[in-house]
ROVEXFI-540259 format. One record per residue (C-alpha): x, y, z; residue in one letter. Coordinates in steps of 0.1 Angstrom, whole numbers, padded with zeros to 4 digits, always signed. Each point is the difference from the previous one (the first is absolute). Layout:
BEGIN
XYZa
...
//
This chain:
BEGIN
+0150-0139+0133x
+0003+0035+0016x
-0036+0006+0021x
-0023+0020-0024x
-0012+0039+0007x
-0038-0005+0006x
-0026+0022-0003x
-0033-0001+0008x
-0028+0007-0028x
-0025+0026+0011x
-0026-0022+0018x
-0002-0025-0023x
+0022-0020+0029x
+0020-0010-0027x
+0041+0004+0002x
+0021+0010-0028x
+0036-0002-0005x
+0013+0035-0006x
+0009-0013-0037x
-0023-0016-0022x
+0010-0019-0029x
-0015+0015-0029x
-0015-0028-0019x
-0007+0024-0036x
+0033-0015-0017x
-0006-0037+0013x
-0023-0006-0027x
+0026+0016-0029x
-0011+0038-0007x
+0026+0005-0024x
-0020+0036-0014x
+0002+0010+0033x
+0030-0011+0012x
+0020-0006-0029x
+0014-0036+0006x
-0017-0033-0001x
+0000-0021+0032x
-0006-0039-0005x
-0017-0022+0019x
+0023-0017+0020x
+0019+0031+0006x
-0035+0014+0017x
-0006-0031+0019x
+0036-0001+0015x
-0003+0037+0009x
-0031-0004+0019x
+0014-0031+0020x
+0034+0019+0008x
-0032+0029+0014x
-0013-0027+0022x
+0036-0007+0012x
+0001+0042+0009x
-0006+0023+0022x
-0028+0009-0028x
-0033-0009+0014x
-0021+0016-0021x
-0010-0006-0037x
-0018+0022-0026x
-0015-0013-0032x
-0028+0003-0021x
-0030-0017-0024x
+0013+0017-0028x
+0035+0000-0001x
+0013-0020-0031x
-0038-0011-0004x
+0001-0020+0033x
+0037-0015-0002x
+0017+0021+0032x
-0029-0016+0019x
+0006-0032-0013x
+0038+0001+0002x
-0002+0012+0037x
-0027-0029+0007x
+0026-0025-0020x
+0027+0014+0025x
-0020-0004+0034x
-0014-0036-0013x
+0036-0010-0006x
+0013+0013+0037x
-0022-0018+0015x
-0031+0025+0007x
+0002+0032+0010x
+0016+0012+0034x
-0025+0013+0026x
+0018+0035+0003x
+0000+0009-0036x
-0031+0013-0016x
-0010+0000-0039x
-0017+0031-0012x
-0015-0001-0032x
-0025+0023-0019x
-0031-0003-0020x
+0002+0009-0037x
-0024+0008-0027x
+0003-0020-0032x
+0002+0022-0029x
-0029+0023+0001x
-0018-0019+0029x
-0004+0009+0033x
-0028-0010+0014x
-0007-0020+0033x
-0002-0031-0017x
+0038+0007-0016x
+0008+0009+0036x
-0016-0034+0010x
+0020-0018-0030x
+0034+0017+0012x
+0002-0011+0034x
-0006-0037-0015x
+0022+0001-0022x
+0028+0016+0031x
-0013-0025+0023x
+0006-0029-0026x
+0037+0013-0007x
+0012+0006+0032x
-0012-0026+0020x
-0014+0022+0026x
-0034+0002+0014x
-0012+0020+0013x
+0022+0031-0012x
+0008+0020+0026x
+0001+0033-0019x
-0010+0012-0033x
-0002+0035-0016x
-0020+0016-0026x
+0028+0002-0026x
-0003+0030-0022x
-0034+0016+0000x
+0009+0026-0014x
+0000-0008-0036x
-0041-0011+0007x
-0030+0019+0006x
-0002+0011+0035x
-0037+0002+0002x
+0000-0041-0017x
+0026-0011+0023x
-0021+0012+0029x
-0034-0008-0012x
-0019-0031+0021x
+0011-0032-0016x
+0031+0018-0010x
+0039-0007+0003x
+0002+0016+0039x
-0031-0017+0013x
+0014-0033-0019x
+0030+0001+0024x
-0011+0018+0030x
-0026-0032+0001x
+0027-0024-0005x
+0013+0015+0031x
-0034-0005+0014x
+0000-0037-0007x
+0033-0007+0011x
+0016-0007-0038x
+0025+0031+0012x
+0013+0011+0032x
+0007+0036-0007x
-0009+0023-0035x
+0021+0030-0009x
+0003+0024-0028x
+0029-0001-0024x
+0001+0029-0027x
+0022+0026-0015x
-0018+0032-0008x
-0005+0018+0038x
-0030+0022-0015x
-0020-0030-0009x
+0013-0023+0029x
-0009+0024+0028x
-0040-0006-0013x
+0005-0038+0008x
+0016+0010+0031x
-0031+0021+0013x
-0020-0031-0004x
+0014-0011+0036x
-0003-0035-0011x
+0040-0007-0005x
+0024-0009+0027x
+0033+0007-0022x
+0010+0022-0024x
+0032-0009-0024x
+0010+0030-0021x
+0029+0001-0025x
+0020+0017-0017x
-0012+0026+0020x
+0023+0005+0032x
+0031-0003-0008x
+0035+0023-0003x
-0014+0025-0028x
-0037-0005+0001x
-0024+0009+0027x
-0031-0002-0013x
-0015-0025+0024x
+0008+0023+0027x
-0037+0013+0009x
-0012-0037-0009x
+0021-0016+0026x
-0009+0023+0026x
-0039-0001-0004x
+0004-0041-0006x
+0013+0004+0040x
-0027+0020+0013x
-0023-0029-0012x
+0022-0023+0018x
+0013-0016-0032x
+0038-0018-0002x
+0019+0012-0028x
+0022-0019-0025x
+0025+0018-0021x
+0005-0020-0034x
+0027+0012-0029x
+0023+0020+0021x
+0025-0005-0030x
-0024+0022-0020x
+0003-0030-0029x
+0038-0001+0006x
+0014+0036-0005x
+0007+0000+0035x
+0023-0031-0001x
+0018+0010-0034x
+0034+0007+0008x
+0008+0012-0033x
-0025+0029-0005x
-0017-0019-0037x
-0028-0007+0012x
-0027+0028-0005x
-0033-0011+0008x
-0019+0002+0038x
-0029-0019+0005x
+0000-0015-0033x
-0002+0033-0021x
+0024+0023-0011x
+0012+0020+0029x
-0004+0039+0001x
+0040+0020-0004x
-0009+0011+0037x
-0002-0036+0011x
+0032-0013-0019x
+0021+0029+0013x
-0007-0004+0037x
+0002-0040-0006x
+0040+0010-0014x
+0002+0024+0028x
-0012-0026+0026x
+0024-0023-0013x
+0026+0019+0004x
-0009+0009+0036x
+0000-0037+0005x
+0037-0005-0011x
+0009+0033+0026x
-0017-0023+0029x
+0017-0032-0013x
-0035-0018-0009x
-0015-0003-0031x
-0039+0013-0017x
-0015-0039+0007x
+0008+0001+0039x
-0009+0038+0002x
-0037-0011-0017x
-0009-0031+0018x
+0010+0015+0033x
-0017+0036-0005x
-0030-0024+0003x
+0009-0025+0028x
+0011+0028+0020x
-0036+0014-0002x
-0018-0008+0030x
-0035-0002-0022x
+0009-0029-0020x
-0008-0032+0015x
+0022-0018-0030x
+0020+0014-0031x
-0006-0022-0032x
+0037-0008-0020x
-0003-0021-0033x
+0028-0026+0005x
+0003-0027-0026x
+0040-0005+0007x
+0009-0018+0035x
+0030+0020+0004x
-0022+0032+0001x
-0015-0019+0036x
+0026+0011+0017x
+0004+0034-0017x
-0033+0011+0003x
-0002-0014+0036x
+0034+0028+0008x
-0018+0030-0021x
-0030-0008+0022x
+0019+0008+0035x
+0032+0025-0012x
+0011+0022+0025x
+0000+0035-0021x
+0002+0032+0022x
-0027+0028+0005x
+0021+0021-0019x
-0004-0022-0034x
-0036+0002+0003x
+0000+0037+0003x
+0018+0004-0028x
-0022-0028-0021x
-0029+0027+0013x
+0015+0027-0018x
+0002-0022-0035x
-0037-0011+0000x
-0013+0013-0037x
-0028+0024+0006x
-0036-0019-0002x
-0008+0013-0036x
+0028-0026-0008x
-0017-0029+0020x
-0018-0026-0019x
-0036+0012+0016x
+0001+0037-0009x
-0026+0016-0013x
+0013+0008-0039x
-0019-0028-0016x
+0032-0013-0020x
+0011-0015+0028x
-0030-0014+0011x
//
């Protein structure tokens, strides 16, 4: 095994591999990802993981109602317990309506129970977005739920996992999060996160980039698929995603090793998050995330960046 590209995570004094294994299509996400994974396929993945330079994984309480978690804990049992370099991230998830502390309480249970791992070293708020800000934040509420887990010891480290910048930049300016994972959001043709990122730094937050593949129009070769971050994707975006691809073929790579390493090669991010469910994407992935592409290919990526009404976080309300 090839020694791994560490990086440390804010001051958490946690280290992260500069690839994460994205643990959303572990569990079989076959609306968001369009294939079905089984369960022996998952738990093989995860041990080939263990056998990489990949030292960090990324999962949560609610993917596939609990079974990435369980799949990933399956995985570890069966190695033999978890290496001490790699570190299991999960998240805390509402279940349906409720978000409450004592969901938030009942979640990291129910992830300690899967994985095998206590304490977890880091979990994020997954998604607060889609709840009331002013609930979420109340006493006895979701964030004073987790940051007293930290408290007690139940968690090492709590961080904030969302999509929407607007509404994730409020939780953000609660100073109570040591990690901020955005996605969707920094990637070839969306920018959005862009003021996020930088503020999450002045408040000495590490950032994690998740869903560089925008939902995976930026690893179609064949120019079908038409949707980024899981909705239909704007005619801006889909003509500088055919005109980055075709910038990719004039620099002999390809869109998937132009998106993973426009985020690796970002000194901000501590780790970029890749869903793998195939082993032979290890390998893949692991040579997107260190290509040698020249300053010149960058510039001219610069130059196809749609313009920010295009972005998934503008401020026409249809694409809100």
């Amino acid at each position: 095994m090839s020694a791994p590209v560490m990086n440390p995570l804010g001051s958490t004094g946690l280290t992260v591999s500069h690839v994460t294994l994205g643990g959303g299509p572990l569990g079989s996400m076959p609306e968001n990802f369009g294939y079905e994974v089984a369960e022996r396929d998952a738990v093989d993945l995860v041990a080939a993981v263990l056998d990489s330079p990949i030292r960090t994984i990324d999962t949560s309480n609610g993917y596939s109602g609990g079974r990435s978690e369980e799949r990933i804990g399956r995985a570890i049992a069966e190695y033999g317990g978890l290496p001490d370099d790699v570190v299991v991230i999960t998240k805390v998830d509402p279940r349906g309506s409720d978000y409450s502390g004592d969901r938030v309480r009942a979640s990291l249970a129910e992830s300690r129970e899967r994985l095998g791992i206590d304490p977890l070293p880091l979990v994020h708020l997954h998604d607060p977005e889609f709840h009331d800000f002013d609930a979420m934040t109340a006493p006895g509420g979701a964030v004073h739920a987790l940051v007293t887990a930290r408290e007690r010891g139940e968690v090492g480290h709590i961080g904030l996992a969302g999509g929407d910048v607007r509404q994730m930049a409020r939780y953000v300016e609660l100073g109570v999060f040591e990690v901020l994972l955005v996605h969707n959001r920094w990637t070839l043709v969306d920018r959005s996160a862009g003021d996020l990122i930088a503020r999450a730094q002045e408040r000495g937050m590490a950032v994690v980039n998740a869903a560089v593949l925008g939902g995976g129009i930026l690893a179609d070769p064949t120019g079908t698929n038409t949707t980024y971050g899981y909705r239909p994707a704007r005619p801006a975006t889909l003509a500088a995603v055919a005109a980055l691809r075709d910038l990719c073929r004039e620099f002999g790579t390809d869109l998937a090793t132009a998106a993973i390493r426009f985020s690796t090669r970002d000194p901000r991010v501590a780790t970029t998050i890749v869903g793998i469910s195939k082993r032979h994407r290890i390998a893949s992935t692991l040579a997107a995330a260190s290509a040698d592409l020249p300053e010149e290919f960058w510039a001219r990526v610069e130059e196809l960046v749609p313009s920010p009404e295009n972005w998934l976080d503008a401020d026409d309300p249809s694409n809100a």
